[in-house]
C-alpha positions in Angstrom: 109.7 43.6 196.2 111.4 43.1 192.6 114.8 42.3 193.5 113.1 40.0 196.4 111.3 38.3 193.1 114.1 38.5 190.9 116.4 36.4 193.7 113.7 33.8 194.2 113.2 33.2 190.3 117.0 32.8 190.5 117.1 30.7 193.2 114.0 28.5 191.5 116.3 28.4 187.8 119.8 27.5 190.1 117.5 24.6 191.6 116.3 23.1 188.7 119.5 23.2 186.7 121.1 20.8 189.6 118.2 18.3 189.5 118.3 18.0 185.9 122.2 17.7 186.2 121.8 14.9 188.8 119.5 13.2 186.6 121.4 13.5 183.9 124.4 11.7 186.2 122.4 8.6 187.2 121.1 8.1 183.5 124.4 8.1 182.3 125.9 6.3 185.2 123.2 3.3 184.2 125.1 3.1 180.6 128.4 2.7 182.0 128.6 1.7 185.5 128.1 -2.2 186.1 127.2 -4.6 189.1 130.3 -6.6 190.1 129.1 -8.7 192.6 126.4 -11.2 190.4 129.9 -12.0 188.8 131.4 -12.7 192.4 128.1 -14.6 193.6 127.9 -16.7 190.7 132.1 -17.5 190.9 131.0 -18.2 194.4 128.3 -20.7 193.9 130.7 -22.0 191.2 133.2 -22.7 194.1 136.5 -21.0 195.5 138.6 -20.7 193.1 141.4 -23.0 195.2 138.8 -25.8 195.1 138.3 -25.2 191.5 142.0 -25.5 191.1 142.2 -28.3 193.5 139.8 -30.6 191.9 141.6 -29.5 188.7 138.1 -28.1 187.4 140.1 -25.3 186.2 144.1 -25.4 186.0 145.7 -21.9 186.8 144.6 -18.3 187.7 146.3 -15.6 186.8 145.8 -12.1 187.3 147.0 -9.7 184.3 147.4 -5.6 184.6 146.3 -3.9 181.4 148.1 -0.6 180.1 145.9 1.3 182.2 146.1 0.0 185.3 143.3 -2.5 186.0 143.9 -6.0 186.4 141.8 -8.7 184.7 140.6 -11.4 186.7 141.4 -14.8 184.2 140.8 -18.6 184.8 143.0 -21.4 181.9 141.6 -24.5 181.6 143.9 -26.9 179.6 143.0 -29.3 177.0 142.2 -33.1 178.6 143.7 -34.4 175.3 146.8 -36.5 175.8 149.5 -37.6 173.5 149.6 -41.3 173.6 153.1 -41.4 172.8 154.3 -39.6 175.5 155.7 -40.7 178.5 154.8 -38.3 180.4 150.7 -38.5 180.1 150.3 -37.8 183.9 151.2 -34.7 183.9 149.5 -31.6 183.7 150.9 -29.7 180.7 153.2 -31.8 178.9 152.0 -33.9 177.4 148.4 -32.4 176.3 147.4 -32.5 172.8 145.7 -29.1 172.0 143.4 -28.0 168.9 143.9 -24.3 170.1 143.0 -21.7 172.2 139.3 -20.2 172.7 138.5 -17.5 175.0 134.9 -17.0 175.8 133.3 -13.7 177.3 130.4 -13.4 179.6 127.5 -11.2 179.2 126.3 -7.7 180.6 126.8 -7.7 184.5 127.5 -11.8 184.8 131.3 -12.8 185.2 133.9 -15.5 184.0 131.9 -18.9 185.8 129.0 -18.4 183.1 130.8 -20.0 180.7 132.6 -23.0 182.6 130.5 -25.8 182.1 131.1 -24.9 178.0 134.7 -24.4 179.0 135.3 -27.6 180.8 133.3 -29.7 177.5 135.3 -27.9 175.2 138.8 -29.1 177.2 137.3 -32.6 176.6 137.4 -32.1 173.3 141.0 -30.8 173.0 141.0 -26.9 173.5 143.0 -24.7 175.3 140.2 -22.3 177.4 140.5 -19.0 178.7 137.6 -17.8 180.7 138.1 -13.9 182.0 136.5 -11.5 184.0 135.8 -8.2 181.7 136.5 -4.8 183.6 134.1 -4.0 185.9 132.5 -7.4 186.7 133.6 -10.0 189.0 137.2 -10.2 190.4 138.3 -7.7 187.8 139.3 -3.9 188.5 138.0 -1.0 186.9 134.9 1.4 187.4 133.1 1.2 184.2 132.4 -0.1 181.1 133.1 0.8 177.8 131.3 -2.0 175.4 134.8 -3.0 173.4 136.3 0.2 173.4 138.8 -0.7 175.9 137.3 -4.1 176.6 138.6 -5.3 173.7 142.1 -4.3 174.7 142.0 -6.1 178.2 141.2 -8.9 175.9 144.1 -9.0 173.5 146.7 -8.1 176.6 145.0 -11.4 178.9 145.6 -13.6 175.7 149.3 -12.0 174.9 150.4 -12.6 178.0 148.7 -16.0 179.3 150.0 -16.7 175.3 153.5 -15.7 175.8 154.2 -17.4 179.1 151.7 -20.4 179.9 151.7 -23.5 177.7 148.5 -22.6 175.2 148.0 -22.6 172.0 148.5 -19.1 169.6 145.6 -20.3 167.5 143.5 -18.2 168.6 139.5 -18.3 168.7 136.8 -16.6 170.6 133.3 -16.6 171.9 131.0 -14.4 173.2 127.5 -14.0 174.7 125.7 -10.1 174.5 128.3 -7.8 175.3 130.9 -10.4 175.4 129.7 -11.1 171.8 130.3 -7.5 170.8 133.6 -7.5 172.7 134.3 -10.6 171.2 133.8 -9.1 167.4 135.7 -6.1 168.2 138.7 -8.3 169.8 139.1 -10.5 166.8 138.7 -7.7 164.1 142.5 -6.7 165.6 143.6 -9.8 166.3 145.4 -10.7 163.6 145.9 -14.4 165.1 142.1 -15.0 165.9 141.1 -18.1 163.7 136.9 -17.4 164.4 134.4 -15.9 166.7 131.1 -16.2 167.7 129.2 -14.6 168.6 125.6 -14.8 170.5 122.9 -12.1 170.4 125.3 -9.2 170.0 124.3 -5.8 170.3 125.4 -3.9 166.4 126.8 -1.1 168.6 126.3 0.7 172.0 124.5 3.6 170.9 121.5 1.4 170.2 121.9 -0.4 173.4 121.8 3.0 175.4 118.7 4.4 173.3 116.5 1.1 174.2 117.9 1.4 178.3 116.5 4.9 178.3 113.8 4.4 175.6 111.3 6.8 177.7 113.8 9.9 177.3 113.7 12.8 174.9 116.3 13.5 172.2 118.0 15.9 174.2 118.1 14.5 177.4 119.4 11.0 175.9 122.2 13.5 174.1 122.9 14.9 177.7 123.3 11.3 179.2 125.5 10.0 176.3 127.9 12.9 176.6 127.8 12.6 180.3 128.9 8.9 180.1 131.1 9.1 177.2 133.0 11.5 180.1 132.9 9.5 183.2 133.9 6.3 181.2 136.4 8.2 178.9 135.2 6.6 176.1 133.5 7.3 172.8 130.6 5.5 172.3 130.0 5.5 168.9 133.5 3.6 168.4 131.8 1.0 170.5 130.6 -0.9 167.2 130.8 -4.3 166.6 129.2 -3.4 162.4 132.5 -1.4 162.5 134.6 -4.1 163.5 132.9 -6.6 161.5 133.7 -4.9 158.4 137.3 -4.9 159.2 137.2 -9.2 160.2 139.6 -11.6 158.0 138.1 -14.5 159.7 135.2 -16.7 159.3 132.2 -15.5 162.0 129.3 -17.3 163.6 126.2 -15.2 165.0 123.6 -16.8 166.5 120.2 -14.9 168.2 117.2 -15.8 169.5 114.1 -14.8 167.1 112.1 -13.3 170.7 114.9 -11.8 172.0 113.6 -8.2 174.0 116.8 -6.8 175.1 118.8 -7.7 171.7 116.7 -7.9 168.5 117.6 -10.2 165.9 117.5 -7.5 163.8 122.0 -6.6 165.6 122.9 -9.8 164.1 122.2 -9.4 160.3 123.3 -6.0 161.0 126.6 -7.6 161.6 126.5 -9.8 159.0 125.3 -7.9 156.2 128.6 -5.4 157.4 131.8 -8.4 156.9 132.7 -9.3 154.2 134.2 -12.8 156.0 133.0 -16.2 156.0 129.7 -16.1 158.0 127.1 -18.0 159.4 124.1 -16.4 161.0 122.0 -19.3 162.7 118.9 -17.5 164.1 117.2 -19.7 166.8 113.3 -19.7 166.9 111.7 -18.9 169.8 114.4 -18.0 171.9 114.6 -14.6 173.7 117.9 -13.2 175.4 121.5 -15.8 176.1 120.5 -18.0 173.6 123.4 -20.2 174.8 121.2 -21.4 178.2 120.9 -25.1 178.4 122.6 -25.5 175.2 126.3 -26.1 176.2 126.8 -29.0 174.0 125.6 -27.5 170.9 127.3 -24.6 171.6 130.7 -26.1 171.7 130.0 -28.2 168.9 129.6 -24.7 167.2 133.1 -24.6 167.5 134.2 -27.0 166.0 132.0 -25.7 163.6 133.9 -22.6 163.1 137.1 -24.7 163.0 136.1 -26.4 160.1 135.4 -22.9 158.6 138.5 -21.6 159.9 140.6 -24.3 158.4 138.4 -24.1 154.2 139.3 -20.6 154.4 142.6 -20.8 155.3 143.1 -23.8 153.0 141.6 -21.5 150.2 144.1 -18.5 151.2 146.7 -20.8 150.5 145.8 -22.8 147.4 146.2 -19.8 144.7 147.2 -21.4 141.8 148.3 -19.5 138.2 147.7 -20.7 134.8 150.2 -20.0 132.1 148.2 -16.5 131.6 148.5 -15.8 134.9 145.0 -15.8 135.7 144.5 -17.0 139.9 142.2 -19.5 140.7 140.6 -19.4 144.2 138.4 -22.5 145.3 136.4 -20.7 148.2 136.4 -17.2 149.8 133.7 -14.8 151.3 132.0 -13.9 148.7 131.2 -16.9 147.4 128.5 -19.1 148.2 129.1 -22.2 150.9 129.2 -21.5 154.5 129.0 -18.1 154.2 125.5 -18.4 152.6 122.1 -17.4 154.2 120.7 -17.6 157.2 120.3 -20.9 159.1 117.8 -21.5 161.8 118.0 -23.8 164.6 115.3 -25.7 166.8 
């Protein structure tokens, strides 16, 4: 009768121990594994991409394999600037006038269409666009996520080689919307040719975003799941930090966040602010939850020229160090001084 019990209490504890190890898998799986085909639907409702390319509403895709093995899924839209001394304004490449290049990253679970009606305005206006899928979403391989651990990576390898052997500019800027803002962030701080980023509603780092997904677990079951996902991802989370990265930026940084935002709280963004010591300008937008870049296209590309202008003082400041006799250097404008690095703006 006791060995009878002492099987069954076994056979109870053995039970137990694989439900809570299968829960533990699907929490964890929710942190890193994403949903590729709302990227896929919306490219879809976007149009094929050979009608895209047909009606020149985007001008190449490319495919580009990462040192791991997945392939990132990548549209280039080209600037609709011509020279008006060339002879050759007719054609596609040639003779375009370009201001730079600017890659802009989607959000959590969306893919590289969310940001072509900003891509195609900001062509008009004389940049170079490059609109990607991140890994795991849309026409891009990969499994899982890692929130800028790798993603930033992918980034940086799309933009060497679409760099290296399309016609685009190396002035490099970038843009980014909730995860693709992080991403974004972590991208330019090693980038040493990125000019600017912004950045909209970006989480400060993944360990936050993970805690508010599984808000209703205890300490030690949330442990269990970030371990868990840190191993099925092969990633460590905590390196997932766009305060980290922000600390290590050279160049000037817009963040911008909806006041109401749920998912996101303001609260990332000066965060990130507070952590670089580059030129920055947080613009916080009142009454405006989640995306704050819905139905504000235009404003959001005038945002980059925006960050241009920033771009350009600082770098004009870089160079103009001049010496008195005494040796003494004089430095018109830099981060820590007051001008657009200043305060927090808000926005209707």
């Amino acid at each position: 009768m006791k060995r009878t019990s002492l099987i069954g209490a076994l056979s109870l504890v053995l039970l137990l121990s694989a439900g809570c190890a299968q829960k533990t898998e699907r929490e964890a799986k929710l942190l890193v594994v994403p949903v590729d085909w709302i990227g896929k639907t919306m490219e879809w409702c976007a149009g094929p991409r050979e009608r895209l390319l047909k009606t020149e509403r985007i001008d190449l895709h490319r495919r580009v394999k990462t040192s791991d093995g997945i392939e990132i899924d990548a549209w280039v839209i080209k600037s609709r600037l011509y020279d008006e001394q060339a002879d050759n304004k007719g054609s596609l490449f040639e003779s375009k006038v370009t201001r730079g290049t600017v890659v802009m990253l989607h959000p959590l679970l969306m893919g590289k269409s969310w940001f072509l009606r900003e891509g195609r305005q900001l062509a008009d206006r004389g940049w170079d666009v490059i609109l990607l899928d991140l890994r795991g979403h849309g026409y891009s391989g990969g499994q899982y996520i890692t929130w800028g651990v790798k993603e930033k990576r992918d980034v940086k390898t799309v933009v060497d080689k679409l760099v290296a052997t399309e016609p685009l500019s190396d002035k490099i800027y970038v843009c980014g919307s909730s995860t693709g803002g992080s991403v974004a962030i972590q991208y330019a701080a090693i980038e040493p040719r990125c000019k600017g980023v912004i950045a909209l509603a970006p989480p400060a780092g993944a360990v936050g975003v993970f805690r508010r997904i599984l808000f209703l677990l205890p300490e030690s079951s949330f442990d269990k799941a970030l371990k868990r996902a840190s191993e099925i991802a092969e990633f460590d989370p905590t390196e997932a930090s766009a305060v980290a990265a922000a600390k290590k930026l050279s160049c000037p940084i817009i963040l911008i966040h909806g006041s109401w935002d749920p998912l996101v709280p303001f609260s990332n963004s000066e965060q990130i602010a507070d952590a670089t010591g580059a030129p920055k300008k947080l613009i916080g937008l009142k009454c405006v939850g989640h995306a704050p870049e819905i139905g504000r296209a235009g404003w959001l590309t005038d945002q980059v020229d925006v960050l241009a202008d920033m771009a350009r003082q600082e770098e004009t400041a870089t160079r103009t160090i001049t010496r008195s006799r005494w040796g003494s250097a004089l430095r018109p404008w830099s981060p820590g001084m007051a001008g657009p690095s200043g305060g927090v703006g808000y926005a209707p």
